[in-house]
C-alpha positions in Angstrom: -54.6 99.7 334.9 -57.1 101.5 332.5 -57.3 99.7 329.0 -56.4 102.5 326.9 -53.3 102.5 329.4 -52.5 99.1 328.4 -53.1 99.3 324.6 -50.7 102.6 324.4 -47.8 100.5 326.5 -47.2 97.8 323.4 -46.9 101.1 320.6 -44.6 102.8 322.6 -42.4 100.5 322.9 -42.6 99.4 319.9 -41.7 103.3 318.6 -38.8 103.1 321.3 -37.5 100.0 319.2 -37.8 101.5 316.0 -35.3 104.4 317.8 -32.9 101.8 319.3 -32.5 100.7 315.6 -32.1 103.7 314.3 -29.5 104.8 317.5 -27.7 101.7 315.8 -27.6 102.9 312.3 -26.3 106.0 312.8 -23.4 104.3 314.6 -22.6 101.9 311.3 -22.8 105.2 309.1 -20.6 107.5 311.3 -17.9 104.5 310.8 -18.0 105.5 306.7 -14.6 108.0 306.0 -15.1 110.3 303.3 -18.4 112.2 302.4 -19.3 110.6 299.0 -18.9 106.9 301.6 -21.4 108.2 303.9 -23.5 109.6 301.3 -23.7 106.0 300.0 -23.9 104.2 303.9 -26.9 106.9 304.4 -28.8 106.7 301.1 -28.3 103.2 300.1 -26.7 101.1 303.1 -23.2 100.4 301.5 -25.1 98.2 299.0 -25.3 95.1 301.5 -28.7 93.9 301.3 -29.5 90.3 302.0 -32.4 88.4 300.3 -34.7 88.1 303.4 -34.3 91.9 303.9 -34.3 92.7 300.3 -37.6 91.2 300.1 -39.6 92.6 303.7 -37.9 96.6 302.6 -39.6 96.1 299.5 -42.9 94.9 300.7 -43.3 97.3 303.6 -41.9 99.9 301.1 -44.8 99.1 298.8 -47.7 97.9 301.4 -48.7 101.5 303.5 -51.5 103.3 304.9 -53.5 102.6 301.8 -52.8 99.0 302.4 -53.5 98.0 305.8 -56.3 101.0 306.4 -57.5 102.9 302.5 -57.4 99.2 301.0 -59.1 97.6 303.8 -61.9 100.6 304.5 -62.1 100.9 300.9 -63.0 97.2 300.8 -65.3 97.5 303.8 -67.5 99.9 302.0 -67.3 97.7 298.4 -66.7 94.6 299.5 -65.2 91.7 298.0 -65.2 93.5 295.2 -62.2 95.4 296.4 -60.3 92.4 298.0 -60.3 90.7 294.5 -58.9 94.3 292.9 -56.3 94.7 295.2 -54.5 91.0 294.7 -53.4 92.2 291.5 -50.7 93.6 294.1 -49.3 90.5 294.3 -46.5 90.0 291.3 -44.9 93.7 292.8 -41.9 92.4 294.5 -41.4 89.3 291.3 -41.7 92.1 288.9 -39.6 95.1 290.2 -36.5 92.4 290.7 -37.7 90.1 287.8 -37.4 93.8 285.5 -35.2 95.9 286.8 -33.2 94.1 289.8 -30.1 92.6 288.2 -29.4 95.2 285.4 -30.0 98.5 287.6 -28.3 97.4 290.2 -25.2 96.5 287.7 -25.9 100.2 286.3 -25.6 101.8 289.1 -22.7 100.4 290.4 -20.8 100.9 286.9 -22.1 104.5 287.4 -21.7 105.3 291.1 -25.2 106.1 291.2 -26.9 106.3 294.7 -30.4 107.6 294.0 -33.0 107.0 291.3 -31.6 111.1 289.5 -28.3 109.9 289.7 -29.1 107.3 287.6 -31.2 109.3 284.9 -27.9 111.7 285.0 -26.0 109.2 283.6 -28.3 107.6 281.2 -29.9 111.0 279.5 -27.1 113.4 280.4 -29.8 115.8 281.1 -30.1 118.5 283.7 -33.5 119.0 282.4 -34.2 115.2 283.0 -32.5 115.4 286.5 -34.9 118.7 287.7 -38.2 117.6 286.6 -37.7 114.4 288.4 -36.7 115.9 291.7 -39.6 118.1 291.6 -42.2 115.3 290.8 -40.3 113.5 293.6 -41.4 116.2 296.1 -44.6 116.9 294.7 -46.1 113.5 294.6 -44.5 111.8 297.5 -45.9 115.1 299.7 -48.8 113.8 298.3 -48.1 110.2 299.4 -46.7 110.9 302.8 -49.6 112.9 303.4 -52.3 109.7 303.2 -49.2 108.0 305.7 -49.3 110.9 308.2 -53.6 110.4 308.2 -53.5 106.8 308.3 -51.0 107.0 311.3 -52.7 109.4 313.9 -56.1 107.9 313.0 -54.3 104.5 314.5 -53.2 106.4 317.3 -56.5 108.3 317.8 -58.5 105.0 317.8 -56.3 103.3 320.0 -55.5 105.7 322.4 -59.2 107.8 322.3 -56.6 110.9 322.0 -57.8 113.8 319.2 -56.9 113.5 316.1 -54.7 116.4 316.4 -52.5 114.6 318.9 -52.4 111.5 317.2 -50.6 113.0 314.4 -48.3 115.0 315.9 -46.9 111.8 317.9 -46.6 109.9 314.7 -45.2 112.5 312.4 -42.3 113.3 315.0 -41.6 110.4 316.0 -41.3 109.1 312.1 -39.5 112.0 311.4 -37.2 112.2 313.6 -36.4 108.1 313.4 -35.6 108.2 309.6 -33.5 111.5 310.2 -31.5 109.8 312.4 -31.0 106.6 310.9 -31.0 106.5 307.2 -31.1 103.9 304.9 -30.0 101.1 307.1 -32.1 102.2 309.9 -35.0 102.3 307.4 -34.1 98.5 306.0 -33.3 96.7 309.2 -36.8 97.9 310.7 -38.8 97.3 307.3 -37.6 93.8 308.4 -39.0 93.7 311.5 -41.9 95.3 310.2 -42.6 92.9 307.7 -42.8 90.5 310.2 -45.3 92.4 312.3 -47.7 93.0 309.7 -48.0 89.2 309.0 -48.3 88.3 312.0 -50.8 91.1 312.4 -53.0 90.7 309.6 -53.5 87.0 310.4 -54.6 87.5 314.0 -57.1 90.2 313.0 -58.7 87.7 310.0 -59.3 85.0 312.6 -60.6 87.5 315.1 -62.8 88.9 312.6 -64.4 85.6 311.2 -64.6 84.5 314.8 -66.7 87.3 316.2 -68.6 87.0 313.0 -69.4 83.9 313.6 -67.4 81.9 311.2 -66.9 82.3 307.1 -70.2 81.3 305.9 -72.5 83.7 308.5 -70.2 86.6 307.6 -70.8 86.4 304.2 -74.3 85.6 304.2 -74.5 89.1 307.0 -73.0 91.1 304.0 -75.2 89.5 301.7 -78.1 91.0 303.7 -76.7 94.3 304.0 -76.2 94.4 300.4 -76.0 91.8 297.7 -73.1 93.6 295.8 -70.9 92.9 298.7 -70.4 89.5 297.3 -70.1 90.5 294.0 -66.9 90.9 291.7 -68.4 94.7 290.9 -69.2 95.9 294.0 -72.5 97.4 295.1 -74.3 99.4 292.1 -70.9 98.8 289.7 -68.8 100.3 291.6 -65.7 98.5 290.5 -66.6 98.0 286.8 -64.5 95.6 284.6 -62.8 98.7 283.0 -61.7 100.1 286.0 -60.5 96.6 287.2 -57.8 96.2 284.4 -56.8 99.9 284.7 -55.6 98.4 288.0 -53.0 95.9 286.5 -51.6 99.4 285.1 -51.2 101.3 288.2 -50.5 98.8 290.8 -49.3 96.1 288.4 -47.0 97.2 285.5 -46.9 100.8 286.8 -45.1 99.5 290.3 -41.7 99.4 287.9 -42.0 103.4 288.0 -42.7 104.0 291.7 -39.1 105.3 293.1 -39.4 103.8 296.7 -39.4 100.2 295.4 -37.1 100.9 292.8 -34.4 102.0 294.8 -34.2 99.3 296.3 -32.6 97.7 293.5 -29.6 99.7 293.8 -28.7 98.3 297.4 -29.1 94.8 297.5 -25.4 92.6 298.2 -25.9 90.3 294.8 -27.7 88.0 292.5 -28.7 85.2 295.0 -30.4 87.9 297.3 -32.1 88.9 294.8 -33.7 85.7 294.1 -34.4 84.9 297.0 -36.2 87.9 297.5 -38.4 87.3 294.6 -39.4 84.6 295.9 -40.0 85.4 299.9 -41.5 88.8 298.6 -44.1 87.4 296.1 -45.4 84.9 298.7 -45.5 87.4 301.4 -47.4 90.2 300.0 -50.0 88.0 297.9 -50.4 87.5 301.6 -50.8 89.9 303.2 -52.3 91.5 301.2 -55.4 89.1 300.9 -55.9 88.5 305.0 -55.8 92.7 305.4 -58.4 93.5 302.6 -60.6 90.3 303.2 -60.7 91.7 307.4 -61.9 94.6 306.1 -64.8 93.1 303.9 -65.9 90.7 306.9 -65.7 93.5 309.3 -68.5 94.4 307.5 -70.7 92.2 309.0 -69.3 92.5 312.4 -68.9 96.4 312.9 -72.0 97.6 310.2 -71.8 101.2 311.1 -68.5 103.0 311.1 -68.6 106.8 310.2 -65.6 106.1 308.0 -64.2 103.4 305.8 -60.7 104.5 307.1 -61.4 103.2 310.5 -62.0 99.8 309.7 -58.7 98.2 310.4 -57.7 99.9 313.8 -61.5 99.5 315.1 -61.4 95.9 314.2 -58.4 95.7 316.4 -59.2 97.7 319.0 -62.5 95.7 319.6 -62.4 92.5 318.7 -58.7 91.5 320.8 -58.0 92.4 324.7 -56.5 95.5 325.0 -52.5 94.8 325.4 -52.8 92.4 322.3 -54.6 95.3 321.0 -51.9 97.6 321.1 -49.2 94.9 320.0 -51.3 94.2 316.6 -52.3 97.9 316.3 -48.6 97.9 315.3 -49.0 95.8 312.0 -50.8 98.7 309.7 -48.6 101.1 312.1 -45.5 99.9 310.8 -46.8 99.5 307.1 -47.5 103.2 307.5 -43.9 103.9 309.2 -42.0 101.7 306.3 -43.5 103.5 303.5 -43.1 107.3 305.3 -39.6 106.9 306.2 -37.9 105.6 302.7 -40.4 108.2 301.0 -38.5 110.7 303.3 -35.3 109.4 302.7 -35.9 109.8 299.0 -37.1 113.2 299.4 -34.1 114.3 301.7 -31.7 113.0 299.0 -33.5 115.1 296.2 -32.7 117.7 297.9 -29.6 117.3 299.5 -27.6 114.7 297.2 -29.5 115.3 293.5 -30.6 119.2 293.8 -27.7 120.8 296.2 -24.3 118.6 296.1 -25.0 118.4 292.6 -25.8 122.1 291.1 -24.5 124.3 294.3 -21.3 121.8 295.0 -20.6 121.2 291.1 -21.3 117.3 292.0 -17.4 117.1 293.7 -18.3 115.6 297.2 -15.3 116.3 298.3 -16.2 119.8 299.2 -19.1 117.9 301.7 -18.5 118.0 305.3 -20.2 114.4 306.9 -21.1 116.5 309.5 -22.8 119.5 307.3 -24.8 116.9 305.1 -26.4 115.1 308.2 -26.9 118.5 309.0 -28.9 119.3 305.8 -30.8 115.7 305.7 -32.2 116.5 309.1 -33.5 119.9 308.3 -35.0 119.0 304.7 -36.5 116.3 306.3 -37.8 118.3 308.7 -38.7 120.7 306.7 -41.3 118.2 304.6 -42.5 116.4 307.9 -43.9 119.8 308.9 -45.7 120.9 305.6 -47.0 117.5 305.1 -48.3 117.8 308.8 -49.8 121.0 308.3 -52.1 119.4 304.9 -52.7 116.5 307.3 -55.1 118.7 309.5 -57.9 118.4 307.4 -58.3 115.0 306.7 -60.1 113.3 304.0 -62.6 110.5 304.5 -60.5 107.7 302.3 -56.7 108.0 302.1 -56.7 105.1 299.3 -57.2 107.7 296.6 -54.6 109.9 297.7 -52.4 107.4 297.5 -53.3 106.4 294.5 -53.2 109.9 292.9 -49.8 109.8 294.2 -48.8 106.1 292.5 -49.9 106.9 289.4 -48.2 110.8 289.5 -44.9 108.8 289.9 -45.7 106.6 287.4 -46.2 109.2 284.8 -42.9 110.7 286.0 -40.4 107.8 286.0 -42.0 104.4 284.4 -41.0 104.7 280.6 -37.8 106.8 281.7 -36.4 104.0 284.2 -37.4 100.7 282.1 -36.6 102.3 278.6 -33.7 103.5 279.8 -32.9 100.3 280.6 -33.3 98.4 277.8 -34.0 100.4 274.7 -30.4 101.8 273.3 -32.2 104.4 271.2 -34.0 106.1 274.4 -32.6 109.5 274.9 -33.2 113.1 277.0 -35.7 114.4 274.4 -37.7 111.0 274.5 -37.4 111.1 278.5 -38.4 114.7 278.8 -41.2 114.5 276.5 -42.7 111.7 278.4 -42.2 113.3 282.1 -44.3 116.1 280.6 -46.9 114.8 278.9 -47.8 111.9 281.1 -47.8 114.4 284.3 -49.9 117.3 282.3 -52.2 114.4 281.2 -52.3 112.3 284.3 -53.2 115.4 286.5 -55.1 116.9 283.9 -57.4 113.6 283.9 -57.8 113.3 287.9 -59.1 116.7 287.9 -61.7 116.9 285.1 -62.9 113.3 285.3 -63.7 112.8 281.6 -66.2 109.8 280.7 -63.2 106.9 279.8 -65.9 104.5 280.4 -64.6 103.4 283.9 -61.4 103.3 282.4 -58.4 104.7 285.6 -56.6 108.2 284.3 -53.3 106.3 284.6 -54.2 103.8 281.4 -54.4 106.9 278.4 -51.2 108.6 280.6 -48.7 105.4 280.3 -50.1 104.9 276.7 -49.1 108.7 275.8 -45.8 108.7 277.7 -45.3 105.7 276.4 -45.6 107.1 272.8 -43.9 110.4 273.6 -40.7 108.7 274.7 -40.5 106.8 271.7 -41.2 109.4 269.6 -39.6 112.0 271.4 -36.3 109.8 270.8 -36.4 109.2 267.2 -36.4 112.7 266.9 -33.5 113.8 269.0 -29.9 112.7 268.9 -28.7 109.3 270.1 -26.9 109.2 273.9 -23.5 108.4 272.4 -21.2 106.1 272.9 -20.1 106.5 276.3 -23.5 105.8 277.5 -24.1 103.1 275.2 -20.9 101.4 277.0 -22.0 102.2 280.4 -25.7 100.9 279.6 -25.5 98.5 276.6 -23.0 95.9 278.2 -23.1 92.3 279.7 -25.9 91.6 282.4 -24.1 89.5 284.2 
């Protein structure tokens, strides 16, 4: 048997597992009765989360392409540098439960809300609110799914020598069609066995990687030759300046509270010892992971010197440095970080459209008027619908996917940060405060990316939380309070 025969064999399978789980999903949400039930089974997974799944949905929700082959190419053109920037990653999973765990997910069961809108619905009885989010949604995960789509065929183009072309059309079906089929549950039980992979994964490449370079202290002293800033907390020539460094504990650290996929997760887990437990498992975890998958790609450096494009760091590591089955069973670690991340930003998207934008302004919100059979319907073509015109920007990939993702993090950010927290825990936060801030942090955020104004190394995401920070506030001193039905529903007990 040819090698590239016997790396393809372990992905396949490994896609043909991720189907049987999602066959099996779609049998637990047929069981649901009425259409506001299955809406609920499909979106959120009847609220049943356990703390060991709670914690590996939210990690491989979080960790994606940009994690496991942006971060890591990224880090094998900048070096340690970048491995030291991206553990400030590590407090995501402690600080989405530790913030918004217990008293969202009390919210949104006093409120019957099933996605992030529904939620913003009840808090700023705004349709405004409720539209502008949706459509940043869209935009912005387009924009996300997109660097998943590119990270994905590249895997498959690198491991199976295939075109690029091919590579992503077999990964953009076959996750399209998977998270279609499955939903929610489908999405969680496989973010599971994802998370698992990737450890696994990430800890296998390391070793093979110091190994071949012939241990810690040779690698290290080969970067050193190749260039000094390798080894340097900057980078080579400043590239990662102080500034820019502590921009980073905005967008990946503080700014993780605003990025819908994690969020959402909030909403489904089965109750408060899950969610500590989860803290806990998902802290330890990522901090992990994420450390072993950046600090391969820095010390692939000095094994691989030459690679056309930071991006194919991870899978050419793999590829070359293990046999070629064991190849194609690790190859599956930064595949199913990319998989994790593409299928709950698609299940978001399909319920924007489906449960926030159509059962809400073409139904009148009354469920009841849902067929089960018309809304799986609808999911599958809207998330169709996306797949393809994410697949058609993918054509023309750019060199490093990291910054597309990040553009993306930070437009969500801007979008639903100081709307989800305040709305939380400041009484006085109301629609004008909320709207004020979705506009002006997007306008500025986008505005920033684009023109590149001297900040003095400072990220675009830093000035845009600071001004939809003060928008909000003063955006909700100037309009009228919520009232006192919302103050009931979102000023009570936390317990």
């Amino acid at each position: 048997m040819s090698a590239q025969f016997m790396t393809t064999v372990p992905v396949v399978l490994y896609l043909a597992l991720s189907f049987g789980v999602a066959l099996w999903a779609r049998g637990r949400t047929a069981e649901g009765g009425s259409a506001k039930d299955i809406i609920e089974e499909y979106y959120i997974g009847g609220r049943s989360m356990g703390g060991f799944v709670l914690a590996m949905t939210i990690i491989a929700s979080y960790t994606s392409a940009g994690s496991f082959v942006g971060g890591p190419g990224v880090a094998y053109r900048l070096g340690l540098s970048w491995v030291l920037l991206a553990m400030i990653q590590v407090p995501t999973t402690f600080l989405t439960l530790g913030v918004l765990g217990k008293r969202f997910a009390i919210v949104a069961r006093r409120t019957g809300a099933v996605t992030l809108t529904d939620y913003l619905l009840a808090r700023y009885r705004s349709h405004t609110v409720v539209i502008l989010c949706s459509a940043a949604l869209l935009v912005f995960f387009m924009a996300a799914m997109l660097a998943q789509f590119i990270g994905g065929a590249r895997l498959f183009q690198t491991v199976t020598g295939y075109p690029y072309v091919v590579g992503l059309a077999l990964f953009g079906v076959t996750v399209v069609l998977y998270t279609a089929v499955g939903g929610f549950r489908a999405v969680v039980v496989t973010d599971a066995v994802q998370g698992i992979v990737m450890v696994v994964a990430v800890v296998v490449v390391l070793l093979a990687v110091i190994d071949a370079g012939g241990g810690m202290t040779q690698c290290i002293a080969t970067l050193k030759a190749i260039d000094p800033g390798l080894i340097t907390p900057t980078g080579p020539g400043d590239a990662v300046p102080q500034p820019f460094m502590l921009s980073f504990w905005v967008l990946v650290g503080l700014g993780v509270l605003g990025l819908p996929q994690t969020t959402q997760r909030c909403m489904g887990y089965r109750d408060s010892r899950a969610m500590h437990d989860a803290m806990i498992i998902g802290t330890l975890l990522i901090g992990f992971m994420i450390l072993c998958a950046h600090l391969a790609g820095t010390l692939g450096r000095a094994v691989l010197p030459d690679l056309p494009a930071g991006d194919l760091a991870m899978p050419s590591l793999i590829v070359q440095l293990l046999s070629p089955f064991w190849a194609g069973v690790f190859i599956a670690g930064p595949l199913a970080a990319i998989m994790s991340t593409v299928d709950s930003m698609l299940l978001l998207a399909s319920a924007a459209i489906v449960k926030d934008l159509y059962v809400r302004y073409r139904l009148g919100g009354d469920t009841s008027r849902l067929r089960p059979v018309t809304m799986k319907r609808m999911s599958v073509a809207s998330t169709a619908v996306i797949g393809v015109l994410v697949f058609v920007a993918a054509m023309e990939p750019p060199d490093l996917l990291v910054w597309i993702n990040l553009f993306a993090f930070g437009g969500l950010e801007a979008v639903f940060l100081w709307p989800l927290v305040l709305g939380l825990y400041w009484r006085r936060g109301n629609a004008t405060g909320a709207i004020a801030s979705i506009l002006s942090g997007v306008t500025a955020f986008v505005w920033l990316t684009i023109a590149k104004p001297d900040m003095g190394g400072i990220h675009a995401i830093v000035p845009t939380t600071l001004l939809s920070l003060v928008m909000f506030v003063a955006g909700s001193l100037a309009g009228r309070p919520s009232g006192r039905e919302v103050d009931a529903l979102f000023g009570g007990e936390r317990s």
